[in-house]
N, C-alpha and C positions, 0 to 999 in steps of 0.2 A: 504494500500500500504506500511505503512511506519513498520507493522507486516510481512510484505514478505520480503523484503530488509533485516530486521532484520537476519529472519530464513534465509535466502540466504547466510548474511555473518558469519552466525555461522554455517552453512555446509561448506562454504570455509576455516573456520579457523580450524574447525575440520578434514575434510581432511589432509590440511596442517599442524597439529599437526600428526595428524597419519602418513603420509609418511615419516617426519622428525625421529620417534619413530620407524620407523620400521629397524629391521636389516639389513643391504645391505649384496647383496649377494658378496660375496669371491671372487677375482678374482686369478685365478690359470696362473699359467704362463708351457709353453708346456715342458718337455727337455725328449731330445732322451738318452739310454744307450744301449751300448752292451760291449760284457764281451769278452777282449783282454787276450788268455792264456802266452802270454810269450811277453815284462814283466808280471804280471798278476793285470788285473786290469779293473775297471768299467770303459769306456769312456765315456765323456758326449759329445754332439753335438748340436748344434746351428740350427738353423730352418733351415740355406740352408747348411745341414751336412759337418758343420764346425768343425774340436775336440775344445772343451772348455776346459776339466778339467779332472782329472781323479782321481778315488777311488781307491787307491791299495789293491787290494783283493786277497790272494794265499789261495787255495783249505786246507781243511784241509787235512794232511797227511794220505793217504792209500785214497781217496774220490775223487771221480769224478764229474764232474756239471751236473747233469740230466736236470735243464732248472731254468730259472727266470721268477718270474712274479710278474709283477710290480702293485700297489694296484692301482685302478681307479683314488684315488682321495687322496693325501696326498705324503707324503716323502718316505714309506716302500717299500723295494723289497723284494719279498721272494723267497729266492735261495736255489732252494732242490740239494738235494745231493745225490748221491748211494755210500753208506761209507759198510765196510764189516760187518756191523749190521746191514744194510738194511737203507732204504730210513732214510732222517735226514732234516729235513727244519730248516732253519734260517733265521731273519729278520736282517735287514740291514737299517739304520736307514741314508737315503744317506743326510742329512741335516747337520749330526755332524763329518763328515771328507771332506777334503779336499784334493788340490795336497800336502800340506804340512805336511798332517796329515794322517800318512796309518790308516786302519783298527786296524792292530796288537799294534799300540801305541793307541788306541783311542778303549779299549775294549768296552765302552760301547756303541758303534755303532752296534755292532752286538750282539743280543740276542737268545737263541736256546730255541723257546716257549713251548715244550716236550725234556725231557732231559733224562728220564725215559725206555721209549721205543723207536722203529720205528717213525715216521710220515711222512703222506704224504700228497702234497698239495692238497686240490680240488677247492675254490675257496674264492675269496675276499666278505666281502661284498660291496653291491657300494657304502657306505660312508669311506671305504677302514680304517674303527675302527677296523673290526675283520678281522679272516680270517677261513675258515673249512677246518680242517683236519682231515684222516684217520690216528687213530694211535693203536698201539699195533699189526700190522697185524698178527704174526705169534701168538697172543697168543690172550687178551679176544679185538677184534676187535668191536673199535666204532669212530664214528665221532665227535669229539668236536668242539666247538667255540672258537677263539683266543684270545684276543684282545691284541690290540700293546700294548698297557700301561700293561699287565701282566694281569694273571688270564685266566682260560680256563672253559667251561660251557658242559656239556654234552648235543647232540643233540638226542632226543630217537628214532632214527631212525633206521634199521637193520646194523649192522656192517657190513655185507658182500656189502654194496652202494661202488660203484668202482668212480663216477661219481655226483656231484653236481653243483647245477647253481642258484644261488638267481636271480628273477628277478628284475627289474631297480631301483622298488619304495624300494626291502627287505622286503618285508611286506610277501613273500613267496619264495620257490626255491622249485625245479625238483630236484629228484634224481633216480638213476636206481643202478642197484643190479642184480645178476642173483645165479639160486640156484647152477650154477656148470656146467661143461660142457656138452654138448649137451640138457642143460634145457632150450636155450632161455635168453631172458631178460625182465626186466620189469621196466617202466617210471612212477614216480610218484609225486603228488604235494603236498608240505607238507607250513605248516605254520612256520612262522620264530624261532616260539617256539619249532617246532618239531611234532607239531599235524598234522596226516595226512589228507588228503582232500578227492583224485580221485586218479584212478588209470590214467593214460593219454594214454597210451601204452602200449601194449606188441608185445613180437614177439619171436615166439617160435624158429627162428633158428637164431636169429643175436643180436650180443649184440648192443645195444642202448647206443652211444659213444658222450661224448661230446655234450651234450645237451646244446644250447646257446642259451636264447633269445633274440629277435630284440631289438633294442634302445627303440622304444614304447610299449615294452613287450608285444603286441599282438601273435606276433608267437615265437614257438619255432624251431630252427635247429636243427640236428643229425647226427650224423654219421649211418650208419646197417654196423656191422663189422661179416662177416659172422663167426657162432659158429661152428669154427673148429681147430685143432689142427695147420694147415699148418701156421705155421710163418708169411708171407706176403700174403696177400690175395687183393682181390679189393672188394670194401665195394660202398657204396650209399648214397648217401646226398638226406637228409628228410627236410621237415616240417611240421606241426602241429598247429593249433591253441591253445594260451596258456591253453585253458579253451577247455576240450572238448565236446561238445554239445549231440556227439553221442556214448559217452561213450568210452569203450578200446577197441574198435573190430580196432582200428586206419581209420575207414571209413573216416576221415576229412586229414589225411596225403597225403602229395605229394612228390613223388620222383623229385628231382631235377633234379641229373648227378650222372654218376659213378663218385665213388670219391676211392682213394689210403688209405685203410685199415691198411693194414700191420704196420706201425711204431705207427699208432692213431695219427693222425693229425685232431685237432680241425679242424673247417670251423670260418668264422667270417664273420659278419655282418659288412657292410659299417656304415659309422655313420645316410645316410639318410634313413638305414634300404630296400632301393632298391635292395641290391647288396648284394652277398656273397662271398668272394675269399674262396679259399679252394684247395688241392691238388689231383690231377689225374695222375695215373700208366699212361707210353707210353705202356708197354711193357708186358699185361696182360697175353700172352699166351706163355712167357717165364717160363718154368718149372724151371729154374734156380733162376731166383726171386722169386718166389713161396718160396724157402729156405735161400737164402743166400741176404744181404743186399746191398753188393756191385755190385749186379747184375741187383739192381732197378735202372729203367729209370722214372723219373718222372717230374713234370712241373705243373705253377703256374698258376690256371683257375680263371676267376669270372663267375659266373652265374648270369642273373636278374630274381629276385624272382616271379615276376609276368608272364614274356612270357620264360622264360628258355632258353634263350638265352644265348651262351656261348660265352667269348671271352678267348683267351689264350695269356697269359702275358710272360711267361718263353719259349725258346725255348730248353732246355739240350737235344742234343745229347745221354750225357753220364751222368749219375750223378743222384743225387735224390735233392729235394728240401723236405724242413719242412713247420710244418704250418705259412701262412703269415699274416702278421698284418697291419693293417691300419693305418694310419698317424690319427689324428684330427681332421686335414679338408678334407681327404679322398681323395686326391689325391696321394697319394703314400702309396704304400705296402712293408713293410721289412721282409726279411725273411731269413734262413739259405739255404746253398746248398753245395751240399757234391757235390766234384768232385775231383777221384782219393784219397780219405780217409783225405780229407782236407776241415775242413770246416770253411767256411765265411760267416758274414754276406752280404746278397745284400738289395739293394732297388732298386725299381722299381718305376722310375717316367710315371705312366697315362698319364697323359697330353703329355708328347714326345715321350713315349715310350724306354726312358733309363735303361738300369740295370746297376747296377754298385757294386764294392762293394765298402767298405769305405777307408780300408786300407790294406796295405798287409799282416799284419801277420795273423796268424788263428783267428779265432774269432767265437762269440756266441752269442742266447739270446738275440735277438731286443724286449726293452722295452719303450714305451713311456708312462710318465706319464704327470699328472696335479699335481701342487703342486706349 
């Protein structure tokens, strides 16, 4: 008896030495940004969309903001740009400025991780260390690895990938690529090194947009952006199982909803992975939007993954909405809306059903981070 007691209390001390030794996990605290053109500047917001604080950020000259995207997990934003050299991403470093402190006095908040060529974003990874970019496009076209602290890695993957997505763990990402127009597209999974795996998909008449997968990385989401020249088109929200069983003939895909092509609006995954918002054309059989952009009617849907069940969030009359993002705790969706060539951020509170926007002036680029 008094040999069992013994071993009893030397498992409890051991335990209790281990849990002591073991790292705790991080705790991240939430904050909301969107990007005010005039003054110009990053706002910060407080959980019940309060302004905190703000980053003063002016565009470099001759450069327009193509969008922000904020890393999963850490202080980085990465703010691309369409400059008259083509696409230009910079990291923003939102931990080392303040309202007292712009940008432009505080260079070393913002860094430009290819300096050399073009680049373009494709995604974070989700310990939000690196990030992948398409760069050199108009000349030897490949994808590299970032990382925020400096240094860049080359991904040996085809240069022509328009589209990547690490899944949750990073341990692999999706990428798609198509050989040119009217060739189709094609989805594939690669290891975090570069090594290829499976082909996931193909499709010979739509490109394969915005591949995102679920929080539990079982499935993956899509865009079908039909392969055709006409400008705005209406396209199809997919999934897929991450891993596919039945090879690339896509026999494991499911069509969600029509979804709004034309500008390439990501879809997103709720955080309990039930749910997907994403954006839908009112006005499909307007030959007018077919061409021109100010003539799209569109609005903000969720679909639930499992029965397809649709509810619609946005009502626009007139206007277009961008892709919407999810809150945290997944009760509210942010997102842009162009109405009359003016655009604001909105949110959209679930739970009452409010949209609102934040502030009056134009605005941009709802990001939430963890940091």
């Amino acid at each position: 008896m008094r040999r069992k007691l013994i071993t009893v209390h030397w498992l409890l001390v051991t335990a209790l030495c281990s849990c002591s030794n073991q790292t705790p996990e991080p705790s991240y605290q939430t904050a909301f940004y969107i990007y005010r053109f005039d003054p110009p500047a990053l706002v910060e917001f407080s959980a019940d969309f309060q302004a905190l604080d703000e980053i003063p950020f002016a565009l470099p000259p001759n450069c327009g903001l193509f969008n922000i995207f904020p890393a999963p997990v850490g202080r980085f934003l990465a703010i691309e740009l369409s400059c008259p050299n083509g696409q230009t991403v910079l990291l923003l470093d939102s931990s080392s400025t303040s309202l007292a402190s712009s940008v432009s006095a505080n260079p070393a908040a913002v860094t430009q991780p290819i300096s050399d060529s073009d680049s373009h974003f494709l995604a974070w990874t989700p310990d939000g260390r690196s990030l992948y970019l398409k760069v050199d496009s108009l000349g030897i076209a490949h994808v590299a690895r970032v990382n925020v602290n400096g240094g860049n890695k080359l991904v040996p993957i085809t240069g022509i990938t328009y589209d990547l997505a690490p899944s949750p763990s990073g341990n692999e990402f999706t990428f798609s690529f198509s050989r040119g127009l009217g060739q189709g597209s094609e989805l594939w999974l690669a290891k975090r090194t570069g090594k290829i795996i499976e082909q996931l998909h193909a499709d010979r008449f739509n490109y394969i947009s915005f591949a995102r997968y679920s929080p539990d990385g079982g499935q993956i989401a899509f865009i079908k952006i039909p392969d055709t020249p006409t400008p705005f088109t209406v396209g199809e929200l997919w999934v897929i199982p991450s891993t596919n069983a039945q090879g690339a003939d896509g026999s494991e895909a499911r069509k969600l909803a029509d979804a709004d092509a034309g500008h390439g609006y990501a879809a997103n995954w709720s955080p309990d992975g039930k749910r997907i918002a994403f954006v839908v054309r009112e006005n499909p059989d307007d030959e007018r939007a077919d061409q021109a952009s100010e003539a799209l009617i569109s609005n903000v849907y969720i679909v639930d993954v499992e029965s397809k069940a649709l509810t619609q969030v946005t009502y626009l009359k007139e206007g277009r909405v961008e892709t919407p993002f999810w809150s945290p705790e997944g009760n509210t969706l942010a997102f842009n809306a162009v109405i009359n060539d003016r655009m604001q951020v909105h949110i959209a509170e679930l739970t009452t059903g409010e949209i609102r926007s934040l502030i009056t002036e134009s605005t941009c680029c709802p990001a939430w981070m963890r940091k």
